[in-house]
TORMI-629373 format. One line per 5 residues: number of its first residue (from 0); their letters; for each residue x negated, y negated, z of N, C-alpha, C. Coordinates in steps of 0.2 Angstrom, whole numbers, plus 5000, padded with zeros to 4 digits. Layout:
N
NUM) a) X,Y,Z,X,Y,Z,X,Y,Z ~ ...;
//
This chain:
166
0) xxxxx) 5084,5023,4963,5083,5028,4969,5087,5026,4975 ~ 5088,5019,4977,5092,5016,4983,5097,5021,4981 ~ 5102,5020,4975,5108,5020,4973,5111,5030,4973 ~ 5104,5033,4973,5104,5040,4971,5103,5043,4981 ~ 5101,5039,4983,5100,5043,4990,5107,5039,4993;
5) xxxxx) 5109,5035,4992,5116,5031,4995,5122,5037,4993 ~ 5120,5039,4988,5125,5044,4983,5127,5050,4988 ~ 5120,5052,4988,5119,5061,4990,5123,5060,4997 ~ 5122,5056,4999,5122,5056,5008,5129,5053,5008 ~ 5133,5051,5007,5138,5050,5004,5140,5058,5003;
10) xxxxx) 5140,5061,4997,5144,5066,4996,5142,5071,5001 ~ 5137,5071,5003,5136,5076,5010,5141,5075,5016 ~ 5141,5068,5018,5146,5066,5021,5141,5063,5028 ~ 5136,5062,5024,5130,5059,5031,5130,5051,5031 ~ 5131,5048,5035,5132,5041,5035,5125,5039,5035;
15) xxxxx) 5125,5031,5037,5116,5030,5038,5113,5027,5034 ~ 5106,5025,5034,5102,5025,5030,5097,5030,5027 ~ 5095,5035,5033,5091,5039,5034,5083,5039,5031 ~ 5081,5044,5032,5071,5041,5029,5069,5039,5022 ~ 5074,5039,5020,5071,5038,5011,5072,5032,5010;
20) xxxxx) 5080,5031,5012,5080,5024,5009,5075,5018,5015 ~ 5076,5021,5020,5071,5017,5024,5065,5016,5020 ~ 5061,5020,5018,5055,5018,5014,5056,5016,5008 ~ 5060,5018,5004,5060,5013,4999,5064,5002,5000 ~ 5067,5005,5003,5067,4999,5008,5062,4993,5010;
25) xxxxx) 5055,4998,5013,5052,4994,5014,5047,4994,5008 ~ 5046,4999,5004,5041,4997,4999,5044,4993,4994 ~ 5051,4991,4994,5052,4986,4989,5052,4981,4994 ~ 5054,4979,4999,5052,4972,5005,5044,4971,5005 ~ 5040,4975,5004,5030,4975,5008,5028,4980,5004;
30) xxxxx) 5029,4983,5000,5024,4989,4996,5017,4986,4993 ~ 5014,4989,4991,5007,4987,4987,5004,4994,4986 ~ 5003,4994,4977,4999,4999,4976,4991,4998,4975 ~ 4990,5001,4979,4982,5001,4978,4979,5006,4975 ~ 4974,5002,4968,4974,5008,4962,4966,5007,4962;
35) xxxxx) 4961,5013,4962,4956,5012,4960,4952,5017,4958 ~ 4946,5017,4954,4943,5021,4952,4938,5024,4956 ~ 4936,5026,4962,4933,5026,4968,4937,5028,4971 ~ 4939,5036,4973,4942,5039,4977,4940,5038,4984 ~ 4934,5035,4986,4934,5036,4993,4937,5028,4994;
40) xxxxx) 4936,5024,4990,4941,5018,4994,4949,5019,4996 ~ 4952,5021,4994,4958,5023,4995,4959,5028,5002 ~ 4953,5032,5002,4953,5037,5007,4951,5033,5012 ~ 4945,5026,5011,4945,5025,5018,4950,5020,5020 ~ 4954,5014,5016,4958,5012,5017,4965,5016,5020;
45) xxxxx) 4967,5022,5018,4971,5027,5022,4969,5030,5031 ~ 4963,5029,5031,4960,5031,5038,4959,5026,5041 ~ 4962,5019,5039,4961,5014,5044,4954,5010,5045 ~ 4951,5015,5041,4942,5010,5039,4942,5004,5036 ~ 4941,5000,5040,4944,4995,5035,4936,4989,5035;
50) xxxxx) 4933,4989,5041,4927,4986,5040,4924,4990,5035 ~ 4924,4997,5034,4919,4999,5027,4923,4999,5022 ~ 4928,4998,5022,4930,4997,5015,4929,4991,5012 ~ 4931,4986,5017,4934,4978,5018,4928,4977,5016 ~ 4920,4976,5020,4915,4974,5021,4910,4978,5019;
55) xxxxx) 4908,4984,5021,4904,4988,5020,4902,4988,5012 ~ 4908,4990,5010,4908,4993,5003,4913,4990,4999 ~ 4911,4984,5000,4914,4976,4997,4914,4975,4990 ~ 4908,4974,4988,4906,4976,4980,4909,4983,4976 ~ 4908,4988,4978,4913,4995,4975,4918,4992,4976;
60) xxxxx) 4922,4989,4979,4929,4989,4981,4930,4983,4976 ~ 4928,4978,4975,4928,4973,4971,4928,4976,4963 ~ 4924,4983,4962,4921,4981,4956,4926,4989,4953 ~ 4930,4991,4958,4932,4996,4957,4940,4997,4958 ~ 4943,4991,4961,4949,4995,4965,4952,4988,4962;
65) xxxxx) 4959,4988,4961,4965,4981,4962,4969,4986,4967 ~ 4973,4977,4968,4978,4976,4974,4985,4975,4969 ~ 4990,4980,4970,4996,4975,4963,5004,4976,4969 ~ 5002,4968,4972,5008,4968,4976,5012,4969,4974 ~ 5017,4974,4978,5025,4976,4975,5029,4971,4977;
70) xxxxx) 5030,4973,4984,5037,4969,4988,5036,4962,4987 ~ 5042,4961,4987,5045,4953,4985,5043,4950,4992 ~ 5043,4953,4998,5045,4950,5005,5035,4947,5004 ~ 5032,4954,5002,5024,4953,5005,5024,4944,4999 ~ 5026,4946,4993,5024,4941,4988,5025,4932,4990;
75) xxxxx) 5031,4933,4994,5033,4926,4998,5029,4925,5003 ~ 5029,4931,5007,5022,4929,5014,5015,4927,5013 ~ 5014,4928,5006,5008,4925,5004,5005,4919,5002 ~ 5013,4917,4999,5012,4911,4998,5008,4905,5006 ~ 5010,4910,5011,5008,4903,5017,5006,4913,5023;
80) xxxxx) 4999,4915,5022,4998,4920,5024,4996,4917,5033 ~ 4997,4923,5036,4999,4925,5042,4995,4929,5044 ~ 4992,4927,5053,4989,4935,5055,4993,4940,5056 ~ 4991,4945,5055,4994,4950,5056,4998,4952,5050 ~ 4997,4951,5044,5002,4953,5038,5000,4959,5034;
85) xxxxx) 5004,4962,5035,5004,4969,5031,5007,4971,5027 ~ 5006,4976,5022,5009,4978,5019,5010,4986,5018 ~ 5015,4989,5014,5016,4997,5017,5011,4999,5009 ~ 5007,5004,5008,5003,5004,5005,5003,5013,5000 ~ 5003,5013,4996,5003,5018,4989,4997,5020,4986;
90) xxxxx) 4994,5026,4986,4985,5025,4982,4986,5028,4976 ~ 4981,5027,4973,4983,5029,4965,4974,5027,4963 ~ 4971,5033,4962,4965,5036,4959,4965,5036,4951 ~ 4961,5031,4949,4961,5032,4942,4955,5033,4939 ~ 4952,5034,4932,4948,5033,4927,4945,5026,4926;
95) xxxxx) 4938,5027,4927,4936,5019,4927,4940,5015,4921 ~ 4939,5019,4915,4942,5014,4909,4949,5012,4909 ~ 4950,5013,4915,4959,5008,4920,4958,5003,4920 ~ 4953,5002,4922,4951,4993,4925,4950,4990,4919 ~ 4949,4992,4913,4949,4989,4906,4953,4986,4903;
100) xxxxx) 4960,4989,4907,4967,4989,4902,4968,4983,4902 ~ 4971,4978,4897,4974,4973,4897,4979,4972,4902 ~ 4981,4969,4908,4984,4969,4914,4993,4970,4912 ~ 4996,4966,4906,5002,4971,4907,5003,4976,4904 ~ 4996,4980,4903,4996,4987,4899,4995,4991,4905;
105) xxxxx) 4991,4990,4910,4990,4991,4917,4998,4992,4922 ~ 4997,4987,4923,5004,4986,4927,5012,4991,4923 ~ 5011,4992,4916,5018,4995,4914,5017,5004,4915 ~ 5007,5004,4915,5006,5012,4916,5007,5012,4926 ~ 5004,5006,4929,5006,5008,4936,5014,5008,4935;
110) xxxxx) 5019,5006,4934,5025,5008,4937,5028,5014,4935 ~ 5025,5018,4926,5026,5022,4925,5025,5029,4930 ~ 5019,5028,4931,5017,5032,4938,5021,5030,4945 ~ 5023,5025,4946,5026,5024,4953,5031,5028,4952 ~ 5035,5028,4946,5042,5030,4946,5042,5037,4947;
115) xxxxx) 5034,5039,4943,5035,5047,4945,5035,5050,4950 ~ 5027,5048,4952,5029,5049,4960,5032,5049,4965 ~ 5038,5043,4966,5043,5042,4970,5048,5046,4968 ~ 5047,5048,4962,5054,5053,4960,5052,5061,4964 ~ 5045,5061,4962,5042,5070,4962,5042,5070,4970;
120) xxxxx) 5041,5064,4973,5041,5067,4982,5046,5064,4986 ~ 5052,5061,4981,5060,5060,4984,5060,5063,4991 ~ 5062,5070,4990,5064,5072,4994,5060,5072,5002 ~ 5052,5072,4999,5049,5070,5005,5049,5063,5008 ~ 5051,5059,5005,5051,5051,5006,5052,5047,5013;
125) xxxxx) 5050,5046,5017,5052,5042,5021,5046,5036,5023 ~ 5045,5032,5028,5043,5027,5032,5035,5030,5032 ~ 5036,5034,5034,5028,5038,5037,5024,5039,5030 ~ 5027,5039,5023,5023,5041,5018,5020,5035,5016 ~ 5022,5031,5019,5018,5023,5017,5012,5021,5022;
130) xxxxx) 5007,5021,5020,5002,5017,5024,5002,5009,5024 ~ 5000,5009,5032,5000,5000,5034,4992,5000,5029 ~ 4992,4993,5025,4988,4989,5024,4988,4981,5024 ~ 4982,4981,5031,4981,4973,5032,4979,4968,5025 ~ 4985,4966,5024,4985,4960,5017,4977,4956,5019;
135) xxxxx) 4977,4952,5024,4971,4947,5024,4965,4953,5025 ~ 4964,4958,5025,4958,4958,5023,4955,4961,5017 ~ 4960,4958,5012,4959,4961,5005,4955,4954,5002 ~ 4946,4956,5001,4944,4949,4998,4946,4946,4996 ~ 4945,4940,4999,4949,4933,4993,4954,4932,4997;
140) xxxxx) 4957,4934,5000,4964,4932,5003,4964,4926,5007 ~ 4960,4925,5011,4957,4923,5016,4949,4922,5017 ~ 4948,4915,5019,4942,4913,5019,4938,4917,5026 ~ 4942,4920,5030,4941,4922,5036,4939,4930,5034 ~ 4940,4931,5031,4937,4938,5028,4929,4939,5025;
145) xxxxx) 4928,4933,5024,4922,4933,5021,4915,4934,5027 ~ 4916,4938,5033,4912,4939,5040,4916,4946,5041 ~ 4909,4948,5044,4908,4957,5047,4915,4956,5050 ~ 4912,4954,5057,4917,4954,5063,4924,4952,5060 ~ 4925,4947,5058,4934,4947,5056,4937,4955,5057;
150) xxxxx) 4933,4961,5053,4937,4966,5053,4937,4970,5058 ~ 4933,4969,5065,4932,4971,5071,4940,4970,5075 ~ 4943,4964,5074,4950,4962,5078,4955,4967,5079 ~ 4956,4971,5083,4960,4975,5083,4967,4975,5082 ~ 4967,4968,5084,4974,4966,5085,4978,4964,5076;
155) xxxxx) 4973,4964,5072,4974,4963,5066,4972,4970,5061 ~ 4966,4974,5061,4964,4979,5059,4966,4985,5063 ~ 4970,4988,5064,4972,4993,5068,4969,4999,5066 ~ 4967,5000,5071,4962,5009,5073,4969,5016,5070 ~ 4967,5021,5066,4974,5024,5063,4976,5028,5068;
160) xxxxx) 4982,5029,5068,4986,5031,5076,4984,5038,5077 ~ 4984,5038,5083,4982,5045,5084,4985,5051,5082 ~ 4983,5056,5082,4988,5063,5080,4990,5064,5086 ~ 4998,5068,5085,5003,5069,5089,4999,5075,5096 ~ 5000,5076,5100,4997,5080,5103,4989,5081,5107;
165) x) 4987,5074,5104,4979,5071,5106,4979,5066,5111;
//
């Protein structure tokens, strides 16, 4: 896709990197799809609810939802995790019997989906279609997670931005 938006813009005569390749740029640097059986987890992690998804509703999120880090960049920052680490985030709503799947049966059906997706909304593609997701407050990540309050910190949970004109 890098190579197919470098093209277009190119024979257009547009220089740059412009919004596509920025987002793919950063979803292969920071991506992460989050895939889960529980449509509202995904919806509340997209609205910034992150103490009820994170805490509240710990157990469903646990017993419903994977994390399947993309970016290479998020993959190394993990190794020695940081406040404030995030990653740009993808939702993907499935059928319980996903969670079943033998994990590279799993992972070859998520990328067959990623590719479609990122193919069918190309054109809309840019930065903004990625949601921030704070990596540490993904259970397990962090022993600091394991407390209400952790996900109160503003400075690490960010409140979703406000809409334009509010």
């Amino acid at each position: 896709l890098h190579v197919e938006e470098m093209s277009t813009r190119a024979a257009a005569g547009v220089g740059g990197r412009g919004p596509r390749r920025d987002a793919l740029t950063q979803f292969d640097e920071c991506g992460i799809v989050v895939v889960s059986a529980d449509a509202e987890i995904p919806a509340l992690l997209a609205a910034h609810a992150w103490e009820e998804a994170f805490w509240r509703r710990r157990a469903r999120l646990r017993a419903t939802t994977r994390f399947l880090v993309f970016g290479h960049g998020s993959w190394d920052q993990l190794r020695a995790p940081f406040f404030g680490l995030c990653a740009k985030a993808v939702y993907r709503v499935v059928e319980p019997g996903w969670l079943a799947l033998p994990a590279p049966e799993a992972l070859a059906d998520t990328d067959a989906w990623l590719a479609a997706q990122l193919r069918a909304g190309f054109a809309a593609l840019s930065p903004r279609s990625l949601s921030p997701l704070p990596l540490l407050g993904i259970p397990g990540v962090t022993a600091d997670s394991e407390r209400a309050e952790y996900y109160r910190d503003p400075r690490q949970f960010r409140p979703a931005p406000r809409a334009r004109g509010t």
